[in-house]
C-alpha positions, 0 to 999 in steps of 0.5 A: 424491361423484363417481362414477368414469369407468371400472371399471379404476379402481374399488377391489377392493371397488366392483368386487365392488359394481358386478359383483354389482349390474349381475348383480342389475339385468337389461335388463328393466321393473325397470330403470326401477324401480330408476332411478326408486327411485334418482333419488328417494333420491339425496339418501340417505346409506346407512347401516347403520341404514337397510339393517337397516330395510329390509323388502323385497328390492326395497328393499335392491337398490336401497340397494345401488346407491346405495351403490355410487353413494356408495362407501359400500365399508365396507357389504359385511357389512351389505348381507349381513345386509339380503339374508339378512334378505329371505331372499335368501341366494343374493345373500348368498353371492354378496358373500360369495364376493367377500370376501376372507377375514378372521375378522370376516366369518366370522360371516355363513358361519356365519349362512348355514350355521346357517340351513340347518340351522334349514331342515332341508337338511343338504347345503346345510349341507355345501355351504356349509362345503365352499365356504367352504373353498374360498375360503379362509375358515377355520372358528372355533369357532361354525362347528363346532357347526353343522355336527356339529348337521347331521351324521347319520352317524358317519363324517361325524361323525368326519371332522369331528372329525379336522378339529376337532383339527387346527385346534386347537378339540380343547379348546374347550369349545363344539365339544367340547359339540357333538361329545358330542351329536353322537356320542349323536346318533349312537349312538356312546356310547363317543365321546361319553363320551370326549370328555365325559371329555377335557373333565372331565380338561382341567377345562373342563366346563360345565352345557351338557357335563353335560346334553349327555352326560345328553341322549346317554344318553336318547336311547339309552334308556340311563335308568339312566345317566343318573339316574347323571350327573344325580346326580354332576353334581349332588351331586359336582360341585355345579352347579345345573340348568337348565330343559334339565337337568330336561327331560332327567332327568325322562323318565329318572325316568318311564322307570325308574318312579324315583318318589323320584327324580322327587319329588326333581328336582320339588322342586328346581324348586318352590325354584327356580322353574323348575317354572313352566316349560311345559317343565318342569311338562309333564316333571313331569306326565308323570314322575307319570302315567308312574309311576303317580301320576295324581293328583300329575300332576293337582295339578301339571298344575292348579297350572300357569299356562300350560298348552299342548297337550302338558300336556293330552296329558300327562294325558290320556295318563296316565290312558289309561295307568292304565286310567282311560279315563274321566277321560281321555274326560272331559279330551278333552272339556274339550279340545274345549270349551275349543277347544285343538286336538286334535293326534295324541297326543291322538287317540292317547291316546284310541285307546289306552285304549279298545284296552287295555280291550278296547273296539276298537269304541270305538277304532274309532270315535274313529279315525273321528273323528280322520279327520274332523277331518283329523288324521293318523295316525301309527306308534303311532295306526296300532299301538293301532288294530291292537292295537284290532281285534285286541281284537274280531276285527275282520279287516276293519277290521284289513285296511283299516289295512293298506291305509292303512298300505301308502299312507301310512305304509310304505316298501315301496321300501327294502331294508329296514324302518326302524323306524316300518316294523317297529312297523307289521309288528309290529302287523299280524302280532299282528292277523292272528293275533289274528283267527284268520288265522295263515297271513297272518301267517305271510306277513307275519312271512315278508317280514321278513328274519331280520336285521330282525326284533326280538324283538317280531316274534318274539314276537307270531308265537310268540303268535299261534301259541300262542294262537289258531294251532298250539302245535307251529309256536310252540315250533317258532318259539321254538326257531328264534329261538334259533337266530337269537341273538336274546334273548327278553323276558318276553313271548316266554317267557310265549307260549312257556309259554302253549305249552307248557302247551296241549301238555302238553309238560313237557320243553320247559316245563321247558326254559324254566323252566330258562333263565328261572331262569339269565338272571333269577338267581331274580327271575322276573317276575310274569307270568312266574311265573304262566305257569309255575304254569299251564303246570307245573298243565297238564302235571300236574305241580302240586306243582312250581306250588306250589313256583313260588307258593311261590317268588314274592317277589310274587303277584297274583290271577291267582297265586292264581287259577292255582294254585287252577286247577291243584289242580281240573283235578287232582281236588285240591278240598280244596287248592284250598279251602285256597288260597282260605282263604290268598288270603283272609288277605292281603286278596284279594278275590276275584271272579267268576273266584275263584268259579267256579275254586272251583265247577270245583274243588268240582264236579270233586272231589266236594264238593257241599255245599261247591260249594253253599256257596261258590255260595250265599255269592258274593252275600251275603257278597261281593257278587258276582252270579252269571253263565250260567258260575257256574250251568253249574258248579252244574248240573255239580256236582249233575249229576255227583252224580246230582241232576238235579232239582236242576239243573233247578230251578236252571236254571228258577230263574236270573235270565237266559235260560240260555246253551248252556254251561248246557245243556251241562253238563245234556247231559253229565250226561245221559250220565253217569247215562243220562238220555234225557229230560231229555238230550232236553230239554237238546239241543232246548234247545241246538238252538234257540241254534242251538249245536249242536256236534260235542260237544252231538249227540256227547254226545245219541248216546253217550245214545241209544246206551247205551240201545241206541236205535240209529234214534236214533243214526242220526238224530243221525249223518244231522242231523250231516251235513245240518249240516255238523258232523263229529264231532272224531276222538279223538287222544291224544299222549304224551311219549316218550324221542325226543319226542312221538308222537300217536295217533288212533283205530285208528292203525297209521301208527306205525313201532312200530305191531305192538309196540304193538298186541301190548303192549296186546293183552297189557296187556288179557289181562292185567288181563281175568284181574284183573277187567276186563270191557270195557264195550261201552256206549261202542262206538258202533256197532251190533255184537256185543259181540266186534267192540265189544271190539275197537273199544274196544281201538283208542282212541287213549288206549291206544295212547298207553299202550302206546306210553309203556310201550314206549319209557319208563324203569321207574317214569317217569311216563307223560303222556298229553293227548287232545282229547276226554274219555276214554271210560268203558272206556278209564277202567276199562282204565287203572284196572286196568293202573295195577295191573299197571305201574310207570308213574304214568300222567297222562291229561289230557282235555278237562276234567281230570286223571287220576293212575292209580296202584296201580289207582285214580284221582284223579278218584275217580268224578267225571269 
């Protein structure tokens, strides 16, 4: 074929041809490359066989200039498809452009868009349609469905739906699948399930609608509907599912902990054989570990064919997740064996297990590692990893995940956090505060606006608070959040109790019990019930902990352990052992901690024959060794009946170097029974642990000064401040009608501080005439009795009274809660206004509880 004399005389075709190849042919060294290429395929026919062989990009410039030589014009479309198959797509376009628009060309717009959007370039996905409608090309049903896969924003998702109706692919069952996820996509479930409806009441549903609306739930962790269209997809309108439809589903099942359910779509994949699917056995394995069923997900997971790096992370992760740390380091170790590259989740996995069991240097460690290896860390690796140092304390650790977090992980240039951003923020005010550095957390817990905080940032400052801070700014926090509308979990109102109960606040405790009881309608979650057993037991008022156990469809061995608690810190041993004998009947069996909740109770009741009983059977009946705490409450016991030499044979006869708590207990029995030497003994002792305290050279100066050995209280006061140590001043609080009010020793900044010191002035004339006599023994000062009795009249605990008997009802209970334990005169003193009151007073010290009524008291010596 001859080539034309001049371009004017070119079809529209050739001319697109000629212009697009001179554009690809510039006046350089390729020239001769292409004429030379040229001249020795001359003799070629181009054909649309040879062009989709073509492995070059120089190779298709060159087939397109031969076949504009050979006006070969019906090659457009092919030559298309041989640049975009070198990756040429700016040439692509360029002959497309050139076209005049038909529907059968549309197909390589399409092409070209869908491959923007395999690149991950939405905007040039947007570009492309914008230009393709420029041209005049109009979009077909496959277009569509690219472009709302390429759409993030619901606005642009809706604009494009607007476009869809009016070009009449409304009832077309492909755009119509595309648009239900795309509005799950974005967030939109209301949208996507009326287009999922529309599609039903036209009757043009497929398997492809059914898992897209299912797909759209899950992804707005909406599991529970899910489940639900899974099972009418299945059993109303009879359609068999997919490997895309039990990847879906199974998750649901594992997030839901739907075992039966699980069971049931895993059945269903061993009748159809798709469970030899990775995809499908990989879900399996990880719905079984998820639901607690490790060793189903072990079955599966070996019966698998093919396995790749998610199965094995499935596992691995599941056992971590069961707290089987052990079978879940020996799968890692199979892994690195076996050379299967160990990817994040791995890493991940591993550094969780040992953060859930406390083991932060262990985590550290395997962080370590995973650096080494060159893997990097993401958003949860970056969260068990603070959650690891949290464990352990270890601040500096926990800063330096701090600084790589601030490099690599958060966006500080935003306005506001996204959420990887506030699952970090999150991790890292918990660690601060579990390090003891509230006031940094605090800072942290502060720079996040009130409209970017979720509930888990609420509640790890409130529980950081609670547990290791301030209880005051926790319930302070708790009641701001309410303020805020924003709606707490089961873990803000355990902080909160955990508040509560270490405040002695009732009021607010009961509060709490009250919201928890309207907004769970009766079910309370487990931990939370046993949050109330301890916060109702340590605001002494463990009749209602009972009725709470009482109350718990479940209970666990922290239920019973707790109640058993409260009845001891109450001088209530005999309910305590009743307890125990309960737990035992529905085969708890009980451990250390059982045991030495038993010991506390015993000691604090009286009961040493039976104390001494429990210790003596723990390891020959049930197997459980005694620990350092289990011997410092049998010291206890016997030092607080006056059995000193006993204590001292069992200190000599333990199997391990005693521990300071051990000599503690030794110490305080000393002061109890005025015992210089043996106290003597027990403080050098405590000295040599280097654990001396405030309360040890407390304890040793109330002994020397109730044997009026006044050069050796000096002695004690004169190493207390060469020390460095100073002694806790006595504060007490109480609960009055217009909230609580604190006192310390001598405090007169009260604004009823006359009333109150005229109403215990009057309070001790008053039982003097009955029988009182103060016992200046505990005003540890060397002064006459007069001034003695005088100082003894302004502990904090009295003040407290007086201040409950002011501002009370009749016949209400007074609670009182102080830092130290109460002194002895105060004791007697409360003791005899008990008899000439209404008032129940409730005194909770530093060891236990007080009722005083009718002139006696609970603790009945033992205190």
């Amino acid at each position: 074929m001859l080539l034309r004399c001049c371009c004017c005389c070119f079809p529209l075709k050739t001319k697109v041809l000629l212009s697009l190849s001179l554009s690809l042919s510039p006046l350089s060294n390729n020239t001769r490359l292409f004429s030379s290429a040229a001249s020795s395929t001359a003799a070629i026919t181009i054909t649309p066989s040879i062009l989709k062989q073509c492995n070059s990009l120089t190779q298709v410039k060159v087939w397109h200039q031969q076949s504009i030589v050979q006006g070969l014009l019906h090659l457009v479309t092919d030559l298309i498809g041989a640049y975009m198959a070198c990756n040429s797509t700016a040439t692509a376009i360029l002959l497309l452009e050139r076209l005049p628009p038909s529907p059968s060309s549309v197909f390589w717009w399409n092409q070209l868009i869908r491959r923007a959007l395999h690149l991950g370039t939405p905007r040039k996905v947007f570009a492309l349609f914008r230009r393709m409608k420029s041209l005049g090309w109009t979009p077909d049903h496959y277009t569509y469905p690219f472009l709302f896969k390429g759409c993030s924003f619901l606005s642009l998702g809706a604009s494009l739906h607007a476009t869809v109706a009016r070009s009449g692919f409304a009832s077309n069952v492909f755009v119509c699948n595309a648009l239900v996820s795309m509005y799950g996509k974005c967030g939109a479930l209301s949208h996507a399930h009326q287009v999922f409806d529309d599609l039903c009441q036209w009757g043009i549903q497929d398997l492809v609608s059914w898992n897209s609306i299912v797909s759209a739930y899950m992804g707005a962790s909406d599991a529970k509907t899910s489940l639900l269209l899974f099972r009418k997809m299945t059993r109303l309108n009879l359609m068999s599912p997919d490997v895309i439809s039990l990847v879906n589903i199974l998750p649901a099942c594992a997030s839901l902990a739907a075992l039966l359910h699980g069971r049931e779509v895993h059945g269903f994949a061993i009748r159809s054989g798709l469970v030899d699917d990775v995809f499908v056995g990989n879900a399996v394995v990880d719905m079984y570990a998820k639901c607690g069923e490790v060793e189903e997900a072990n079955k599966v997971f070996q019966r698998m064919v093919f396995k790749d790096v998610v199965s094995w992370n499935a596992m691995v992760t599941g056992y971590s997740q069961a707290g089987r740390l052990e079978h879940a380091l020996s799968l890692f170790e199979r892994m690195r064996e076996e050379d299967i590259e160990l990817d994040v989740v791995t890493w991940t996995a591993v550094i969780t297990g040992y953060a859930q069991r406390g083991q932060g240097c262990e985590a550290l460690d395997v962080f370590r590692q995973m650096c080494s290896c060159g893997s990097r860390p993401n958003v949860v690796t970056l969260v068990s990893l603070l959650s690891a140092c949290a464990s352990v304390g270890a601040l500096l650790h926990g800063k330096e995940t701090h600084c790589y977090a601030i490099k690599s992980i958060l966006s500080l240039d935003g306005p506001d956090p996204g959420d990887d951003d506030l699952k970090v923020i999150n991790g890292l005010i918990d660690m601060y505060a579990k390090c003891q550095s509230t006031e940094v957390a605090r800072k942290m817990f502060d720079s996040v606006s009130s409209k970017d905080r979720d509930v888990v940032t609420w509640t790890v400052m409130i529980g950081g608070y609670a547990q290791h801070g301030d209880a005051n700014h926790a319930l302070q926090l708790f009641s701001e959040m309410f303020y805020k509308y924003i709606k707490p979990n089961d873990f803000t109102l355990s902080c909160a109790l955990v508040a509560c109960a270490r405040l002695s606040a009732l009021r607010f405790g009961r509060q709490i019990h009250a919201y928890v009881l309207r907004n769970c309608y009766g079910s309370v979650v487990l931990f939370v019930a046993n949050c109330l057993i301890d916060m109702y037991s340590k605001c002494g008022d463990v009749d209602t902990a009972q009725i709470v156990f009482d109350n718990m469809p479940h209970r666990n061995a922290v239920s019973w352990t707790s109640l058993m608690t409260g009845y001891g810190m109450h001088g209530r041993g005999e309910d305590a052992v009743q307890v125990f004998d309960e737990m035992r009947k529905v085969s708890l069996v009980p451990d250390g901690i059982t045991f030495l909740v038993l010991l506390y109770a015993c000691s604090h009741s009286g009961m040493v024959d039976q104390g001494t009983d429990f210790f003596n059977r723990m390891r020959k009946e049930f197997g459980v060794d005694p620990g350092p705490e289990h011997y410092a409450c049998m010291v206890d016991l016997w030092g607080r009946a006056g059995r000193l030499g006993e204590a001292m044979k069992l200190i000599d006869e333990m199997p391990v170097e005693p521990t300071p708590v051990v000599w503690v207990a030794l110490l305080s029995a000393c002061r109890l029974h005025s015992n210089v030497e043996v106290g003597e003994l027990a403080a050098k002792r405590l000295l040599e642990l280097e654990s001396g305290n405030d309360g040890s050279y407390t304890l040793l100066s109330n002994i020397y000064a109730n044997a009026s050995r006044w050069k050796d209280v000096a002695r004690i006061r004169y190493m207390m401040k060469r020390s460095g140590i100073k002694k806790r001043p006595g504060c007490s609080w109480v609960e009055g009608r217009k909230g609580v009010a604190t006192f310390f020793v001598g405090d007169r900044s009260h604004s009823q501080s006359q009333q109150i010191y005229e109403t215990l002035a009057d309070l001790i004339h008053r039982i003097k005439a009955i029988g009182y006599v103060p016992q200046t023994s505990f005003a540890l000062h060397d002064v006459d009795d007069e001034e003695k009795g005088d100082l003894l009249s302004e502990h904090s605990e009295k003040l407290a009274l007086a201040y409950g008997i002011l501002t009370l009802p009749p016949a209400a209970p007074i609670r009182i809660t102080k830092n130290l334990r109460i002194c002895g005169d105060c004791h007697s003193a409360i003791t005899y206004i008990s008899k000439i009151i209404e008032h129940e007073i409730i005194l909770r010290d530093s060891s236990r509880f007080h009722h005083f009524r009718n002139g006696s008291c609970s603790c009945k010596g033992y205190w």
